[in-house]
C-alpha positions in Angstrom: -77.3 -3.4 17.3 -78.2 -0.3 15.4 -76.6 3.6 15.9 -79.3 6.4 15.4 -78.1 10.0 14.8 -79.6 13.2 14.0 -82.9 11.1 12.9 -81.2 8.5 10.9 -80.0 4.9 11.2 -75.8 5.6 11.0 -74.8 1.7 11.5 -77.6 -0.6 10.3 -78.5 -3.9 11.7 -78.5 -5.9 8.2 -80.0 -8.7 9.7 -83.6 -8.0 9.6 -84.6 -9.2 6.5 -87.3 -11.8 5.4 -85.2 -14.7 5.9 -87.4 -17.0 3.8 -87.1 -15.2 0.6 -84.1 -13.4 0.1 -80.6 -14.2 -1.4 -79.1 -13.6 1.0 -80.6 -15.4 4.1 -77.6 -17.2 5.1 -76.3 -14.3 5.9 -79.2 -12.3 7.9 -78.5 -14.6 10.6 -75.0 -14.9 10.7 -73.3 -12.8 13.8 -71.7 -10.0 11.5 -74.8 -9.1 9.7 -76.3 -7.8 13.3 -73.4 -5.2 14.1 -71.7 -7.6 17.1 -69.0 -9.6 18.1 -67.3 -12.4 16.4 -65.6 -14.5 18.9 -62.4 -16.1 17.1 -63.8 -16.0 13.6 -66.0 -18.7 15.1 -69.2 -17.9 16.8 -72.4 -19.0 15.9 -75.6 -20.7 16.4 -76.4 -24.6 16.3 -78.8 -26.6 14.5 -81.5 -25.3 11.7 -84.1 -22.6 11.0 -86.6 -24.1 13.7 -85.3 -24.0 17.4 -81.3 -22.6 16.4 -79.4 -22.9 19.1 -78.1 -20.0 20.6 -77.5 -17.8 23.4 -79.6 -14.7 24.4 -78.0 -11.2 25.3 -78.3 -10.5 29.0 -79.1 -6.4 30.3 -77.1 -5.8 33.0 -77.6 -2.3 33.1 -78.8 0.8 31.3 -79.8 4.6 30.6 -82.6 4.2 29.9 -84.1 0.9 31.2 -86.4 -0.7 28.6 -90.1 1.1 28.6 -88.5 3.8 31.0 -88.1 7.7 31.2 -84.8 8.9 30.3 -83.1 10.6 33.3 -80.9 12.9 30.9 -81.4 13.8 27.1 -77.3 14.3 27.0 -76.2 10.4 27.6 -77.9 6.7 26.9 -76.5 3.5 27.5 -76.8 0.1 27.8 -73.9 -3.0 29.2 -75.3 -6.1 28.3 -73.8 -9.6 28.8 -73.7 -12.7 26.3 -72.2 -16.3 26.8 -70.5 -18.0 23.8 -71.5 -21.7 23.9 -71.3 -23.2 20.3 -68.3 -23.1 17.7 -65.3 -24.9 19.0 -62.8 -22.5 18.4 -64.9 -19.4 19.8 -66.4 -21.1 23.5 -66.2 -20.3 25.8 -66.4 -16.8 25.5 -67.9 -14.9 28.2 -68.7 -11.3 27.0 -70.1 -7.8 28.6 -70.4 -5.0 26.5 -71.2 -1.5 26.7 -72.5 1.1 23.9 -73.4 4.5 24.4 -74.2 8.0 23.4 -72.8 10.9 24.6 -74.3 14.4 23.6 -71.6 16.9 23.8 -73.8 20.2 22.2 -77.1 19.9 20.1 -75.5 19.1 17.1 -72.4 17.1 18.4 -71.3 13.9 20.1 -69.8 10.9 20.4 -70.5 6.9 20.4 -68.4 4.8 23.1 -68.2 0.7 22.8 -66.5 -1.1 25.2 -66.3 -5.2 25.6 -64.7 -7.2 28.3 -64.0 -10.7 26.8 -63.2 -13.7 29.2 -62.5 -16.3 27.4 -60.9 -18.9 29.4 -61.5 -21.7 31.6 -60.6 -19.8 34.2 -61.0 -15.6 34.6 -59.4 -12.8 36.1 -62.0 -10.4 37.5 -61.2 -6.9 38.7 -62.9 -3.9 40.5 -62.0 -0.5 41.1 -59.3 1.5 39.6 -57.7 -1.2 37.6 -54.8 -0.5 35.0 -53.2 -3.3 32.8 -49.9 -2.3 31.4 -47.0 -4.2 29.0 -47.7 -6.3 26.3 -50.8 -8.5 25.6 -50.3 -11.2 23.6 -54.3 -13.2 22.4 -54.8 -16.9 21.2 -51.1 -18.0 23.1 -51.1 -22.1 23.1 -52.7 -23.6 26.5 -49.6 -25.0 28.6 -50.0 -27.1 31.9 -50.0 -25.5 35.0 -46.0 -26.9 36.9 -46.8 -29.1 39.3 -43.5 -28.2 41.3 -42.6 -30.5 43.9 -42.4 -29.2 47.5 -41.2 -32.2 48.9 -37.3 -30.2 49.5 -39.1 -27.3 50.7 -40.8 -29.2 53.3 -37.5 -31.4 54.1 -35.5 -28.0 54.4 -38.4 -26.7 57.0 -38.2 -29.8 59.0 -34.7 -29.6 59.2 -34.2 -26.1 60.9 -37.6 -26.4 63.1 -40.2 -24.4 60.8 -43.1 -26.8 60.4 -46.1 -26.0 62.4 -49.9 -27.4 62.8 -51.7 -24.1 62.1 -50.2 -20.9 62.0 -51.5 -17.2 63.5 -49.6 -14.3 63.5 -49.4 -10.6 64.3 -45.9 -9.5 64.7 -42.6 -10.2 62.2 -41.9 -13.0 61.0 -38.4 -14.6 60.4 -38.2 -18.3 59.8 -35.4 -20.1 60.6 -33.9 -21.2 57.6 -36.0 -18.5 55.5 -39.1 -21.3 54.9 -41.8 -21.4 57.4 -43.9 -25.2 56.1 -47.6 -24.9 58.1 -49.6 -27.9 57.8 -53.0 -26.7 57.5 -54.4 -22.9 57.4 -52.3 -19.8 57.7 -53.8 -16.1 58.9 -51.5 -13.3 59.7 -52.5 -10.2 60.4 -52.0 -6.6 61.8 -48.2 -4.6 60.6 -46.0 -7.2 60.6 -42.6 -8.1 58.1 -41.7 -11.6 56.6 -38.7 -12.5 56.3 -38.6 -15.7 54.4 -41.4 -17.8 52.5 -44.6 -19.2 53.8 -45.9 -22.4 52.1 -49.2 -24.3 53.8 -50.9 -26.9 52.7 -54.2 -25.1 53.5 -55.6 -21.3 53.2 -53.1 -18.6 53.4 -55.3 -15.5 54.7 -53.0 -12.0 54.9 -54.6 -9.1 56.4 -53.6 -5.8 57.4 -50.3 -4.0 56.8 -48.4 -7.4 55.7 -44.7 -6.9 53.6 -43.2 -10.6 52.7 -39.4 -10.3 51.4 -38.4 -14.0 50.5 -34.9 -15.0 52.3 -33.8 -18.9 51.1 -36.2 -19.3 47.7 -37.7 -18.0 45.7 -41.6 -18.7 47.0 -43.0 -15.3 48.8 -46.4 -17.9 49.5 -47.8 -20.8 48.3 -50.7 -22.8 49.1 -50.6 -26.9 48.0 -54.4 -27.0 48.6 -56.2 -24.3 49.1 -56.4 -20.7 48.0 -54.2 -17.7 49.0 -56.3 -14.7 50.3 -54.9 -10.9 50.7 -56.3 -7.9 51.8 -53.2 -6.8 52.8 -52.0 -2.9 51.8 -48.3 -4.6 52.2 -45.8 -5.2 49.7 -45.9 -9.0 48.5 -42.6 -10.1 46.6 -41.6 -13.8 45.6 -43.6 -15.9 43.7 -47.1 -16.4 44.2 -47.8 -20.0 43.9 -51.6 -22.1 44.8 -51.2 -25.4 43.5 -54.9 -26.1 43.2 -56.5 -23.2 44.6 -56.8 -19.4 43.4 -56.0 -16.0 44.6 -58.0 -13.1 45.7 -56.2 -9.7 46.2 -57.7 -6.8 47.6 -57.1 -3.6 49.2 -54.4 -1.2 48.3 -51.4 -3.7 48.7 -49.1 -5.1 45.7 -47.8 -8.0 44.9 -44.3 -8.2 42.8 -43.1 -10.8 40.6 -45.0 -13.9 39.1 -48.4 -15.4 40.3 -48.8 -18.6 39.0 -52.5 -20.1 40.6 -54.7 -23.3 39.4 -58.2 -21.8 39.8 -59.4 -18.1 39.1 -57.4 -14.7 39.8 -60.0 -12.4 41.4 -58.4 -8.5 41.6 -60.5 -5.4 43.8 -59.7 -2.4 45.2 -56.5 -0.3 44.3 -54.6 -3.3 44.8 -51.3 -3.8 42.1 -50.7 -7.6 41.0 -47.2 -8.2 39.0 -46.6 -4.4 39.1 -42.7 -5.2 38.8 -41.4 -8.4 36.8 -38.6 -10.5 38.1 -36.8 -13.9 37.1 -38.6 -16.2 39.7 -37.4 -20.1 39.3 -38.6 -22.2 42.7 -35.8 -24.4 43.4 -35.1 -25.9 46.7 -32.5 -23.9 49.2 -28.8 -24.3 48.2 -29.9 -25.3 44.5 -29.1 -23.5 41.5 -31.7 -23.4 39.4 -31.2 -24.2 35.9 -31.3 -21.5 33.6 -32.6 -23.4 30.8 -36.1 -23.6 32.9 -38.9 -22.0 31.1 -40.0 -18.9 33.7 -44.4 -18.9 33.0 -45.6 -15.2 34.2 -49.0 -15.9 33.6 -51.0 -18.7 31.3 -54.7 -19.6 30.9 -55.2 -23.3 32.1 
């Protein structure tokens, strides 16, 4: 990457050299000598001079397209897109970035660079107006996702009638015993209230205007194995829990507390995910829970 201005090269690319000849040639082909990003202190290419391994940079958009007209003289850009596959402490790192001009009068402007790094096994994707607020903490030590045991959840259900083959709904909810256990998928829909905790062993699919206010645990859904899907504009609260699965939230709804999910977290819409944090330990109904639990928020797997 190189930055013109005013006729001149403001942030050379120093790797363009003759690699074969000069001192520093080592160098020239390094990531930091090219104006881009180094993943981790890690990233770089694999094998020697002939055939290095390495990724190629990906256009996924720009202003103006390569060997096109320019549809303003005020504003250029380019968002490209790069995948980090060699160096062990930098892959995999999944990278979009964007660079661009702005002309604010003939003889003023401004640069913009923006990069989105996912760098995880699994990703969070989001769309729309998306804000990300608190504290964010890079290169935290992998834990294990808890594999929390449902089995008194399930017992609890069976006791007090709340176990069901399937499960559709479109009115409130209210579980006796505050935990409704559905063997198989769940879909509820329309303006409805829950009071209580859903936990299926397949899909949960919530739709419409949905609120869930937990009752008897902790849990406000969980899915054993499948993935939790909500385009709800309700209010979610309790723990957000897919033991194998993943979640995808859309719409203008919100979900409160923790989310803890197996697979990826996909985020659209003007939809709010952990917009208010609160203590969530899952134990079973009339169990205290232990405060010397460690309470996860969120964790890369």
């Amino acid at each position: 990457m190189e930055l013109y201005g005013a006729g001149e090269v403001v942030g050379a690319e120093a790797g363009k050299g003759i690699y074969t000849s000069e001192i520093h040639k080592q160098y020239y082909r390094l990531y930091a000598a090219h104006n881009t990003v180094i993943v981790n202190n890690a990233s770089r290419g694999q094998g020697g001079w002939i055939g290095i391994g390495q990724d190629t940079v990906q256009v996924v958009a720009a202003e103006p397209m390569p060997r096109a007209e320019a549809v303003s003289p005020e504003c250029s850009f380019a968002t490209t897109a790069f995948t980090n596959r060699y160096g062990a402490d930098a892959r995999p790192a999944e990278q979009q970035r964007t660079m661009a001009l702005i002309r604010t009068t003939p003889t003023t402007g401004y640069y913009v660079d923006a990069l989105i790094d996912l760098s995880s096994s699994s990703s969070i994707k989001t769309r729309g107006n998306t804000t990300v607020e608190g504290t964010m903490t890079e290169h935290v030590p992998e834990v294990p996702i808890p594999d929390i045991d449902l089995t008194p959840f399930y017992n609890w259900a069976l006791e007090h009638g709340e176990v069901r083959n399937g499960f559709t709904a479109t009115t409130d909810i209210t579980p006796n015993g505050g935990i409704l256990w559905v063997e198989g998928d769940v879909h509820i829909s329309a303006h409805a209230v829950v009071h209580g905790s859903i936990i299926a062993t397949g899909d949960i699919n919530v739709s419409g205007q949905i609120d869930i206010v937990p009752t008897t645990c902790a849990f406000g859904l969980v899915s054993r194995d499948g993935d939790i899907h909500v385009t709800s504009g309700g209010t979610i609260n309790g723990l957000i829990y897919a033991k194998t699965g993943g979640l995808q939230h859309t719409a203008n709804g919100e979900i409160v507390r923790q989310i803890i999910v197996n697979g990826d977290i996909k985020k659209a819409g003007n939809s709010d995910i952990m917009s208010g944090y609160a203590r969530s330990v899952p134990a079973p109904p009339g169990i205290v829970a232990s405060t010397d639990n460690i309470v996860i928020a969120t964790w890369k797997k």
